[in-house]
NUMIKOL-696305 format. One line per field, with one value per residue (C-alpha): residue number from 1; residue in one letter; x, y, z. Coordinates in steps of 0.02 Angstrom, whole numbers. Layout:
NUMIKOL-696305
k: [NUM / ...]
r: [a / ...]
xx: [X / ...]
yy: [Y / ...]
zz: [Z / ...]
END
This chain:
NUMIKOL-696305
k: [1 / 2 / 3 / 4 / 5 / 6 / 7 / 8 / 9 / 10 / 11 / 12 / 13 / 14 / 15 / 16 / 17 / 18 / 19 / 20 / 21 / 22 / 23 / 24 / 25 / 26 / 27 / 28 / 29 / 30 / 31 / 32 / 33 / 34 / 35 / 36 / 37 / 38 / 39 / 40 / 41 / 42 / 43 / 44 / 45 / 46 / 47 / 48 / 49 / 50 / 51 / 52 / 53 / 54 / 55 / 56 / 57 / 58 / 59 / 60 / 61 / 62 / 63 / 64 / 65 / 66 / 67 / 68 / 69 / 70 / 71 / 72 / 73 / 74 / 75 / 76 / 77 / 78 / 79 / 80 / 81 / 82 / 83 / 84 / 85 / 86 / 87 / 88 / 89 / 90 / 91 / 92 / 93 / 94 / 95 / 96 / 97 / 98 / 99 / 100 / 101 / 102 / 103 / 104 / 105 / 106 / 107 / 108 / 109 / 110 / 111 / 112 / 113 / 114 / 115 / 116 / 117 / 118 / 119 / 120 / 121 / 122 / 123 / 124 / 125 / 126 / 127 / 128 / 129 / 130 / 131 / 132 / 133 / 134 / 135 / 136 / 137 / 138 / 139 / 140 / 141 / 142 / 143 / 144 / 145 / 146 / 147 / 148 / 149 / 150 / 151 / 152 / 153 / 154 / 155 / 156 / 157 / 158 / 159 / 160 / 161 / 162 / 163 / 164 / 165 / 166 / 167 / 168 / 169 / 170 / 171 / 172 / 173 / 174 / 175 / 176 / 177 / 178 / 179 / 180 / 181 / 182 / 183 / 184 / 185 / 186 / 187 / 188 / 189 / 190 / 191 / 192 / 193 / 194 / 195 / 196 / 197 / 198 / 199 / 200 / 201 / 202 / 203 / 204 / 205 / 206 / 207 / 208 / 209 / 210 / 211 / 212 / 213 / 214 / 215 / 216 / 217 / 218 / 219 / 220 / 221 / 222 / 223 / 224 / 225 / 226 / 227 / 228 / 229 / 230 / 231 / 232 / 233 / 234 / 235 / 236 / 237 / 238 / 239 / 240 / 241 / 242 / 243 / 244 / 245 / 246 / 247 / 248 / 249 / 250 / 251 / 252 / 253 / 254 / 255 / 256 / 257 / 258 / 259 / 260 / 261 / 262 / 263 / 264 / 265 / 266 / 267 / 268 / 269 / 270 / 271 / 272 / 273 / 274 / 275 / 276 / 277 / 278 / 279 / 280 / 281 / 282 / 283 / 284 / 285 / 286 / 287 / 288 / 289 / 290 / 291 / 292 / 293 / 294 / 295 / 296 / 297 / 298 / 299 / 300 / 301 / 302 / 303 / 304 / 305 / 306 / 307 / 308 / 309 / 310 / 311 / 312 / 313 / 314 / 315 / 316 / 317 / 318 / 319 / 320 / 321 / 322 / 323 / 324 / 325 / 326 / 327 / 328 / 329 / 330 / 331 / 332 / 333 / 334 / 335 / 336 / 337 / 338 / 339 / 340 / 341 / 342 / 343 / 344 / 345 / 346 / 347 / 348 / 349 / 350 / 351 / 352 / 353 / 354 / 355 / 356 / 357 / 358 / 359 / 360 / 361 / 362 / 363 / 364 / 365 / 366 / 367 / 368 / 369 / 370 / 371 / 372 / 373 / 374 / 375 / 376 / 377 / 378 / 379 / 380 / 381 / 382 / 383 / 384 / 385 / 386 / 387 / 388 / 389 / 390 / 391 / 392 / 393 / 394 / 395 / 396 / 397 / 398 / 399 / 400 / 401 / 402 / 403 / 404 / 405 / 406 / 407 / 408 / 409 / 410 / 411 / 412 / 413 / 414 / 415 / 416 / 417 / 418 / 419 / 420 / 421 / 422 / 423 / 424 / 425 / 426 / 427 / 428 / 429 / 430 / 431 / 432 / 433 / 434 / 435 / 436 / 437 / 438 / 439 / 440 / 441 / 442 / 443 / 444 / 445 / 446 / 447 / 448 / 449 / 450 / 451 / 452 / 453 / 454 / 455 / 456 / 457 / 458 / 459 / 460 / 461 / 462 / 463 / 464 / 465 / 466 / 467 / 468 / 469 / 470 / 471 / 472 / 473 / 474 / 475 / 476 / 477 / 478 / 479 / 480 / 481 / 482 / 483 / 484 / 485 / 486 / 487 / 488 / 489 / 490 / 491 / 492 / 493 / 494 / 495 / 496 / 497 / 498 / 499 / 500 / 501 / 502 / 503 / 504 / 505 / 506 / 507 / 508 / 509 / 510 / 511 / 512 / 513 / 514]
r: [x / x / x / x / x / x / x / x / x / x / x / x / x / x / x / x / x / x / x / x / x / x / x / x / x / x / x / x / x / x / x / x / x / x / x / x / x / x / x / x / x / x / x / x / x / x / x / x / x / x / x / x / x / x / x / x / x / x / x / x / x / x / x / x / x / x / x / x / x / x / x / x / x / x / x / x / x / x / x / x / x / x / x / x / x / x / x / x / x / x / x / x / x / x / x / x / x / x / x / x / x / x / x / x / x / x / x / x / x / x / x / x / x / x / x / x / x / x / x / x / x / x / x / x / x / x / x / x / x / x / x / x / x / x / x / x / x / x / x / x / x / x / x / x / x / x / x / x / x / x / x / x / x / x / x / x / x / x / x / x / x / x / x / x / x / x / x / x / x / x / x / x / x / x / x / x / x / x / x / x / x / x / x / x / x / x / x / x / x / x / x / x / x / x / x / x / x / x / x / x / x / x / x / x / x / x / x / x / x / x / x / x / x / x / x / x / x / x / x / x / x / x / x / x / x / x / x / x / x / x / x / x / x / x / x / x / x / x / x / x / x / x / x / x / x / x / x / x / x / x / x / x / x / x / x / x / x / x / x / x / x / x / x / x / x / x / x / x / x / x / x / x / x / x / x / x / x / x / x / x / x / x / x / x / x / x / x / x / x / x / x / x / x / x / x / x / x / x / x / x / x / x / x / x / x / x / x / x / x / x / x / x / x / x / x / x / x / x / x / x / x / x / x / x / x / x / x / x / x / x / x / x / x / x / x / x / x / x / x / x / x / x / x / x / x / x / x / x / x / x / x / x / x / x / x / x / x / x / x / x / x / x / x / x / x / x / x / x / x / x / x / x / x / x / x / x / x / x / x / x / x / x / x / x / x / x / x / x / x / x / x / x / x / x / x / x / x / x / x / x / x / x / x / x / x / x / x / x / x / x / x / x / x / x / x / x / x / x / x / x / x / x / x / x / x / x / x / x / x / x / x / x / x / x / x / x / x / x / x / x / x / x / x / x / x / x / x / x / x / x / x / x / x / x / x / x / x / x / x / x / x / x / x / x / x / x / x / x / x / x / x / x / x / x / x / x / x / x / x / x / x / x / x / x / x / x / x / x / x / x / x / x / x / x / x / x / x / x / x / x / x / x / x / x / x / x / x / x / x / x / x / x / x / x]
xx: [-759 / -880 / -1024 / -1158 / -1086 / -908 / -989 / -1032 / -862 / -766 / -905 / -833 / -668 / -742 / -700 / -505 / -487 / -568 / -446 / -282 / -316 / -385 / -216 / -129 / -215 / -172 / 5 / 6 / -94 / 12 / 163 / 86 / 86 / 194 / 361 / 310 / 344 / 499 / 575 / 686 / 761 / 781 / 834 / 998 / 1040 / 1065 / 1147 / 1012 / 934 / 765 / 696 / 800 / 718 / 549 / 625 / 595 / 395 / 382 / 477 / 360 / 218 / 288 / 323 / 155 / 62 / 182 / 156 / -40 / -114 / -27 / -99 / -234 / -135 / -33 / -146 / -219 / -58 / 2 / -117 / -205 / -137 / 22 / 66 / -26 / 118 / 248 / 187 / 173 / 349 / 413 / 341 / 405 / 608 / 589 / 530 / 682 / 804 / 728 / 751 / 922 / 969 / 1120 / 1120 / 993 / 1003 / 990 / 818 / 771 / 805 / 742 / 570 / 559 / 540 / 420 / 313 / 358 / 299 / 141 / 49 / -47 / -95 / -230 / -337 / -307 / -364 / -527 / -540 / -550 / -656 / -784 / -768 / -809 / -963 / -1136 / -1205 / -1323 / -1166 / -1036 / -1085 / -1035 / -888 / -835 / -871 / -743 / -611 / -631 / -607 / -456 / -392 / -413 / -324 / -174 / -178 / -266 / -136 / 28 / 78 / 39 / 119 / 266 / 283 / 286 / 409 / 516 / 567 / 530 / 629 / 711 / 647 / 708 / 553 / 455 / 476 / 519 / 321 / 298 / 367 / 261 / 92 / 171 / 202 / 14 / -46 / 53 / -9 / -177 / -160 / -68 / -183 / -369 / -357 / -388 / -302 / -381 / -345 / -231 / -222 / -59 / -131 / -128 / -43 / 29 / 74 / 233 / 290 / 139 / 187 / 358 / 330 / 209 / 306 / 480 / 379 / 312 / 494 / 561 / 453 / 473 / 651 / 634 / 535 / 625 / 806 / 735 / 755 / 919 / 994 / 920 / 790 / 861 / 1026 / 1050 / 1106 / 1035 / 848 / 864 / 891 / 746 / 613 / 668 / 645 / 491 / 418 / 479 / 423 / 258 / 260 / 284 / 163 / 8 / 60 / 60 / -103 / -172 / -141 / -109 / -221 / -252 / -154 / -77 / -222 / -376 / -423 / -609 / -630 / -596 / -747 / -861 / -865 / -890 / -716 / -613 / -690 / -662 / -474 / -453 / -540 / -449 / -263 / -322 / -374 / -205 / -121 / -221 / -211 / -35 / 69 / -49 / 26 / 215 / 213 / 120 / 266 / 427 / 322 / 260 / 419 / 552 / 441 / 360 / 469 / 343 / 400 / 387 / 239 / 168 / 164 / 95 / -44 / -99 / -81 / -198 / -368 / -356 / -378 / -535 / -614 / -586 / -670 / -833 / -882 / -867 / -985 / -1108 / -1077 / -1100 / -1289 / -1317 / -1275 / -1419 / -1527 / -1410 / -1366 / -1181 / -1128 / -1196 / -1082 / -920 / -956 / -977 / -805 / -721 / -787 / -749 / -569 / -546 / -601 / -490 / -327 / -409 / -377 / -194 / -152 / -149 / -48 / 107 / 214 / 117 / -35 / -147 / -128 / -337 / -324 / -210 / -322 / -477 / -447 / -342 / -507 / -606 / -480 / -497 / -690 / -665 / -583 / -717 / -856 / -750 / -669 / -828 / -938 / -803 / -781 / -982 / -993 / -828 / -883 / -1091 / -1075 / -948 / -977 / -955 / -830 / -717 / -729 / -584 / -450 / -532 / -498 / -333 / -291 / -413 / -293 / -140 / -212 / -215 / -49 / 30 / -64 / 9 / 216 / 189 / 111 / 241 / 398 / 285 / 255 / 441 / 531 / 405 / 440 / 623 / 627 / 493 / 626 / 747 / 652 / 561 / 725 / 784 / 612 / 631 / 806 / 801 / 704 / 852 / 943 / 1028 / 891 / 749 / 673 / 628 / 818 / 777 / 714 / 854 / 823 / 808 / 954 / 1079 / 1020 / 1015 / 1122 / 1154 / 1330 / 1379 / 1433 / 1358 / 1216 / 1201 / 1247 / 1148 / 1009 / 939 / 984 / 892 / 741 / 726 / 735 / 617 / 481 / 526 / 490 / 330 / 266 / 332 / 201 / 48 / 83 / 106 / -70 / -154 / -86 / -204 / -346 / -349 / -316 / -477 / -582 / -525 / -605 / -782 / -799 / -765 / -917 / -1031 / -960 / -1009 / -1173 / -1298 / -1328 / -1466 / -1542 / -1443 / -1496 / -1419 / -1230 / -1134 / -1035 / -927 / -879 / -801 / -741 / -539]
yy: [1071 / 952 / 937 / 1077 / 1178 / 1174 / 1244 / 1413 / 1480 / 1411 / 1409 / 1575 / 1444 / 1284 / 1274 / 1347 / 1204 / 1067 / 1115 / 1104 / 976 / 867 / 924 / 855 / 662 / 680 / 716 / 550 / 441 / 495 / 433 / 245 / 221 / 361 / 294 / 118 / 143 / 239 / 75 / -7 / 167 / 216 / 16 / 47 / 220 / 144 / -23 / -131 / -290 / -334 / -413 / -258 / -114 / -162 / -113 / 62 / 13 / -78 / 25 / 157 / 74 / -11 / 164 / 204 / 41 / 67 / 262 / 255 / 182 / 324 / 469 / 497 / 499 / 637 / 741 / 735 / 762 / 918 / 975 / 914 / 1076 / 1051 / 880 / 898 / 1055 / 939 / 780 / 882 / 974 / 805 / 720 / 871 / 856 / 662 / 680 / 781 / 684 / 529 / 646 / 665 / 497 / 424 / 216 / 103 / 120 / 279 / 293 / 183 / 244 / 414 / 327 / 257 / 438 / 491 / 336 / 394 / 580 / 529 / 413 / 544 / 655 / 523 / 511 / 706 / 761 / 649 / 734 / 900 / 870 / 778 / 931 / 1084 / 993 / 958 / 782 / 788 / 847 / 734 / 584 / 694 / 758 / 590 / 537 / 698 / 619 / 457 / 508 / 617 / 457 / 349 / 496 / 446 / 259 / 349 / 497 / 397 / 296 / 428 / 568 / 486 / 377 / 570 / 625 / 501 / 485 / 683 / 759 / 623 / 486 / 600 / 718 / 588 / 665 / 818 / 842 / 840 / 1008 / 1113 / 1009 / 1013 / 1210 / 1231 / 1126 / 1186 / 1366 / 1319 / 1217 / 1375 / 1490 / 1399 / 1275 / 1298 / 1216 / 1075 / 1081 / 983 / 835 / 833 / 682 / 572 / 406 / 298 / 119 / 132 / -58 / -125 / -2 / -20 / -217 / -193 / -83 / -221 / -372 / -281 / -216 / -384 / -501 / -359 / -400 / -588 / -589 / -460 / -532 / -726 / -765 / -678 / -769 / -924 / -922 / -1020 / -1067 / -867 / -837 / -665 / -736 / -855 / -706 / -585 / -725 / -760 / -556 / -560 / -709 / -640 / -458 / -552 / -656 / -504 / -376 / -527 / -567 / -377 / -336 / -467 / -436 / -266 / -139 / -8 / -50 / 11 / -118 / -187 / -370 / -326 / -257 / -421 / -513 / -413 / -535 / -418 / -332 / -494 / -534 / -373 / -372 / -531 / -462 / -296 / -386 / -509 / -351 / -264 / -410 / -424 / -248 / -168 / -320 / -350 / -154 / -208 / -341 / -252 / -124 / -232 / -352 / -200 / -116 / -267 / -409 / -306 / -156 / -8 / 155 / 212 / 346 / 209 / 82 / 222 / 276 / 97 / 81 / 219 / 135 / 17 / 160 / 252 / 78 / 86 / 287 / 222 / 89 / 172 / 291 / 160 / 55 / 213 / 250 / 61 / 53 / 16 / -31 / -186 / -310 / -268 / -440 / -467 / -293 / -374 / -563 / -464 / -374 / -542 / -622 / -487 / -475 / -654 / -628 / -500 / -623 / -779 / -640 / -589 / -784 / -807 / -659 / -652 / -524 / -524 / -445 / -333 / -146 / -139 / -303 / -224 / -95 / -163 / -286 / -158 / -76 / -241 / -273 / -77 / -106 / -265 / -155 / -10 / -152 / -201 / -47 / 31 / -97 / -185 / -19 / -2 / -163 / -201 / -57 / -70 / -174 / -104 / 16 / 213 / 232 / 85 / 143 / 278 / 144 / 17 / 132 / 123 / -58 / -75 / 27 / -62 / -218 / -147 / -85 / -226 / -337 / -210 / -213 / -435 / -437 / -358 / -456 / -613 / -593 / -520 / -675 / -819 / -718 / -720 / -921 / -972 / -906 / -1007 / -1167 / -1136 / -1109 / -1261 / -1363 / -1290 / -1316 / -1516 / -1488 / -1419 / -1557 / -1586 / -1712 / -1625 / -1619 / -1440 / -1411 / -1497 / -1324 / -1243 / -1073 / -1126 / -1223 / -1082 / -952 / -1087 / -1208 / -1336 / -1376 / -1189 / -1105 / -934 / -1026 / -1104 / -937 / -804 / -842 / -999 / -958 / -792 / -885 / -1019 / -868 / -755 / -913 / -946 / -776 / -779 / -934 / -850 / -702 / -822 / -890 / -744 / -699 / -878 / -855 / -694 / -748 / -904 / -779 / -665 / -833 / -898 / -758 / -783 / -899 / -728 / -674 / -782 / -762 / -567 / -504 / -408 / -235 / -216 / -48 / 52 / 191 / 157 / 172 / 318 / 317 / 462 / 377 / 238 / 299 / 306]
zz: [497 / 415 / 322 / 284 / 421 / 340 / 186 / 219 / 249 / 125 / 7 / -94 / -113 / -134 / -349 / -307 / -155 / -257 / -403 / -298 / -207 / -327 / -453 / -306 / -343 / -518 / -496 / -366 / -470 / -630 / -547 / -533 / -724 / -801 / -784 / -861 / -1011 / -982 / -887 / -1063 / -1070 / -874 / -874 / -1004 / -926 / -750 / -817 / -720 / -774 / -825 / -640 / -576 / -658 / -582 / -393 / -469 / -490 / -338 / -229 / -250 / -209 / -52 / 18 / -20 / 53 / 194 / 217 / 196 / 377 / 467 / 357 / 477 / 630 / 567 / 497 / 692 / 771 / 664 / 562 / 395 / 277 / 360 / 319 / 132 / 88 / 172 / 49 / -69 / -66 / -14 / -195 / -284 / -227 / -239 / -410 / -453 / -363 / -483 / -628 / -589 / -523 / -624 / -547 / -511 / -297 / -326 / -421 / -328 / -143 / -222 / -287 / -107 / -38 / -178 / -117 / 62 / 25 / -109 / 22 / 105 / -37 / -83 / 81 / 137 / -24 / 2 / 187 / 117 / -7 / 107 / 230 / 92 / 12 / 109 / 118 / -28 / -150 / -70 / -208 / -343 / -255 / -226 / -430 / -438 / -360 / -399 / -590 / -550 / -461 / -618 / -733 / -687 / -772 / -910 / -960 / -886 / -996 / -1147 / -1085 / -990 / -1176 / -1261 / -1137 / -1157 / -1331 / -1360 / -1233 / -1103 / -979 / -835 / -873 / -812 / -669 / -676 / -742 / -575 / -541 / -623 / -555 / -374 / -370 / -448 / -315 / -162 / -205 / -211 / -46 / 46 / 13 / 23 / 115 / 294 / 443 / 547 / 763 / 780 / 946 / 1039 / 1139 / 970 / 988 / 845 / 872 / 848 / 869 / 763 / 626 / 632 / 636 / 478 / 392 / 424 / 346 / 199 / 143 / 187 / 82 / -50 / -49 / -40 / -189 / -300 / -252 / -242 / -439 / -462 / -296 / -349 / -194 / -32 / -96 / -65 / 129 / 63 / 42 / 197 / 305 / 204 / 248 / 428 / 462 / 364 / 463 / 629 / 581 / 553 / 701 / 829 / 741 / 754 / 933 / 967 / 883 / 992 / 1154 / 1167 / 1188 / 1041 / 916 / 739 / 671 / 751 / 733 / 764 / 581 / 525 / 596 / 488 / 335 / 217 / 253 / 271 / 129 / 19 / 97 / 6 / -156 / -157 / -150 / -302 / -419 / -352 / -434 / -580 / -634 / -595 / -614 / -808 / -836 / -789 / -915 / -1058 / -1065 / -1100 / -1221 / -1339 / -1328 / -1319 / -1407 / -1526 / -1578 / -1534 / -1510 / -1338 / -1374 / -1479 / -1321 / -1213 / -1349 / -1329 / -1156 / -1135 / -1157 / -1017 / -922 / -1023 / -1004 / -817 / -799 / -932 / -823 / -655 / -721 / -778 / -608 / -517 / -586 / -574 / -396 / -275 / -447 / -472 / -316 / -289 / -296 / -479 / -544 / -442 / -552 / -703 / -661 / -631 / -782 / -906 / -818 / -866 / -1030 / -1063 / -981 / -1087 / -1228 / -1193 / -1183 / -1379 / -1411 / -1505 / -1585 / -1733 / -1638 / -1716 / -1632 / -1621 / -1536 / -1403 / -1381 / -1366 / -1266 / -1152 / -1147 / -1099 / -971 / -887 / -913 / -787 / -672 / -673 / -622 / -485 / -409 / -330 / -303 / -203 / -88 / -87 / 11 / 98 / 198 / 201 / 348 / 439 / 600 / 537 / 671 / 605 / 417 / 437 / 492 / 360 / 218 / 292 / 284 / 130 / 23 / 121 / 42 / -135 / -149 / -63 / -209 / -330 / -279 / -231 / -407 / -505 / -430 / -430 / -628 / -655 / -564 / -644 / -830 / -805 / -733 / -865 / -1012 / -949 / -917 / -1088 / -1168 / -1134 / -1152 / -1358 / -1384 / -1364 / -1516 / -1617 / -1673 / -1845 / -1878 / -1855 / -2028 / -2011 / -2054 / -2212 / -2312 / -2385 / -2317 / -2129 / -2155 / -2261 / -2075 / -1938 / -2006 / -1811 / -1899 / -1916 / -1766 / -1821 / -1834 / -1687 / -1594 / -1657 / -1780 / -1679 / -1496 / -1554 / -1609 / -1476 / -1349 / -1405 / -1430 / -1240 / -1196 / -1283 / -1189 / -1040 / -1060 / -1110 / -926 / -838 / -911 / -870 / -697 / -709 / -783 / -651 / -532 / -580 / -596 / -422 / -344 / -399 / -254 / -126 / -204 / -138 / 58 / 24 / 146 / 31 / 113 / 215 / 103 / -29 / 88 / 224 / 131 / 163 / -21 / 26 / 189 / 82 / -78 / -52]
END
């Protein structure tokens, strides 16, 4: 079914199957934010360290990047209902396995399947909903979902910070039971089955190839700073698979015929192009959340529904703007709402680069907001025209790697941030301690002297080893947000190698929204 003609029979169902599925989204997109504020506490239950408790935020979203690209082929192959009640059932027991996970390879093998289950619910949901609503209603269908997508940023961090010192970090997850049973019912009882192909094909060595060189530089760059990079046999062998995995999956996609990804999409300049873009923002955005959670919690001393109550603006800033970018669209060249994204993105970074413990709660917020504002220029325009010039019968396997991009941005983000945080301490650390000498003349005032005293081995210890750290730590974050900010401002240029759509008519929005 699709279009007009799928309306009329589902029409008497159309509210109960846009409720379910679009609960389903929720409960996905939820699960990309809601446990970051949670990670100090899951962190000292499972005995892990602070570059290890981000495997259980990246591992997620590797399972999802990885998961995503074959959506479509198995929704063909055995039916779309069918494979949205197995993701969803899937998300569901992962979510409780996480809840009751008791080590760190545990939670995070069992965050692996939730990615592993999640991945579909996205795109199938955005199937449906373009198959029960006409043409003319499919732009505010797609506002619809695109909203319920950006929820989860939104209520994450607030409800998974409410959770967690109310009740227990492991409800985190098990929130998801309750949202997953809603859904499932819903899905089992509107939603109608698609025919299904039994002469589908999936590139099985491209995908498998793919799938090997994502989880391998995922490992080389979450194990690299703990191993000490290349000294580690460990890391050697990580980047000779990745490069390898790498090596056969281009050769393959070259010279064989229909393959997992096709190299044609990427002559269309616009999609190279807003490939690029989309892995830059993925950065920018995810790995900016990562870091916001450990400094308000460990640098500042917030309470954990206090860090999520503050968190939570980013994301109304996001929703605001991609209302306003959505009635400016087709009024405004595209190009000019992306360089406004950039530049307030930036702004927001430049912002984040001054901070210090002593920062003002409205300044977190606000510029939280600015930051989530950035975002909500760049999110649709960015999908508007990586896709305007594209051919409509490409678009379905561009949304595809388009979203592969993203999350791949996302998980190589976080770890990047994580490992230059934890080696930027240490080099810091030391930069700031030649400075502590018993002749530095700051020792000279009575009271620094009687609580750091360099002759006193308490001294030395605890009060000023405290210190010197926690000014290295602080540097460490102002450079982990410069790194941003040049990031965002590096990608201004990508602007300018963007095509201008021929007429604002001529895009199909719905075809492109993901």
């Amino acid at each position: 079914m699709t279009g007009a003609s799928a309306t009329g029979g589902v029409v008497a169902n159309r509210g109960a199957i846009t409720a379910c599925v679009i609960l389903a989204v929720i409960m996905q997109a939820l699960d990309t934010t809601i446990a970051n504020v949670a990670l100090p506490y899951i962190q000292g239950s499972v005995s892990a360290s602070a570059d290890q408790i981000n495997w259980v935020l990246t591992s997620y979203i590797v399972a999802a990047a990885v998961m995503t690209p074959p959506s479509g082929y198995l929704a063909n192959r055995f039916g779309r209902k069918r494979i949205l009640l197995i993701s969803i059932t899937g998300f569901v027991v992962a979510s409780v396995l996480c809840g009751f996970a008791q080590s760190l390879p545990q939670i995070v093998g069992f965050r692996l399947l939730q990615g592993l289950f999640g991945a579909a619910l996205v795109p199938l949901a955005q199937s449906i909903l373009l198959d029960i609503y006409s043409v003319e209603e499919r732009g505010s269908a797609m506002a619809l979902f695109g909203v319920s997508v950006m929820v989860g940023p939104v209520l994450g961090p607030v409800i998974g910070g409410w959770l967690t010192e109310n009740v227990s970090w492991r409800w985190v997850f098990y929130i998801n039971v309750p949202i997953g049973a809603l859904a499932f019912a819903g899905v089992s009882m509107f939603v109608q089955e698609t025919k299904t192909d039994l002469k589908a094909r999936l590139d099985w060595l491209g995908f498998g190839m793919l799938s090997i060189t994502i989880a391998a530089l995922q490992m080389f760059l979450d194990r690299g700073e703990q191993l000490n990079w290349f000294s580690s046999s460990e890391i050697i062998v990580e980047a000779l698979i990745c490069a390898s995995a790498f090596y056969i999956f281009l050769v393959h996609t070259f010279t064989a015929k229909n393959t997992f990804v096709n190299p044609r999409l990427f002559l269309d300049r616009n999609f190279a192009v807003g490939m690029i873009f989309i892995f830059i923002i993925g950065i920018t955005y995810l790995a900016s959340l990562a870091l916001m959670t450990p400094y308000l919690q460990t640098l500042m001393g917030y309470p954990v529904v206090t860090a999520g109550i503050v968190m939570g603006p980013r994301g109304l800033g996001t929703m605001a703007c991609m209302f306003l970018v959505g009635r400016l669209i087709g009024k405004v060249d595209t190009r000019w709402l992306l360089l406004t994204g950039l530049l307030v993105t930036a702004w927001a970074m430049y912002d984040m680069t001054g901070w210090t413990p002593d920062v003002s709660q409205w300044t977190i917020i606000s510029t939280g907001f600015i930051q989530g504002a950035g975002l909500g220029f760049l999110f649709v325009p960015l999908t508007t025209i990586t896709f305007a010039t594209l051919a409509p019968e490409r678009r379905a396997e561009g949304t595809g790697l388009y979203n592969l991009s993203r999350n791949i941005g996302s998980s190589v983000g976080i770890s990047v941030v994580t490992a230059l945080l934890t080696e930027n301490v240490q080099i810091n650390h030391a930069s700031i301690a030649t400075y502590v000498t018993p002749y530095n003349q700051a020792f000279g005032n009575p009271a620094i002297f009687q609580a750091m005293d360099p002759y006193s081995a308490a001294g030395r210890a605890a009060a000023l080893d405290g210190v010197v750290t926690l000014q290295a730590t602080i540097i460490s974050y102002m450079n982990d947000f410069k790194l941003m900010m040049i990031l965002s401002l590096a990608a201004i240029p990508l602007v300018l190698l963007l095509r201008k759509p021929a007429t604002p008519a001529k895009i199909d929005h719905s075809a492109v929204m993901e």
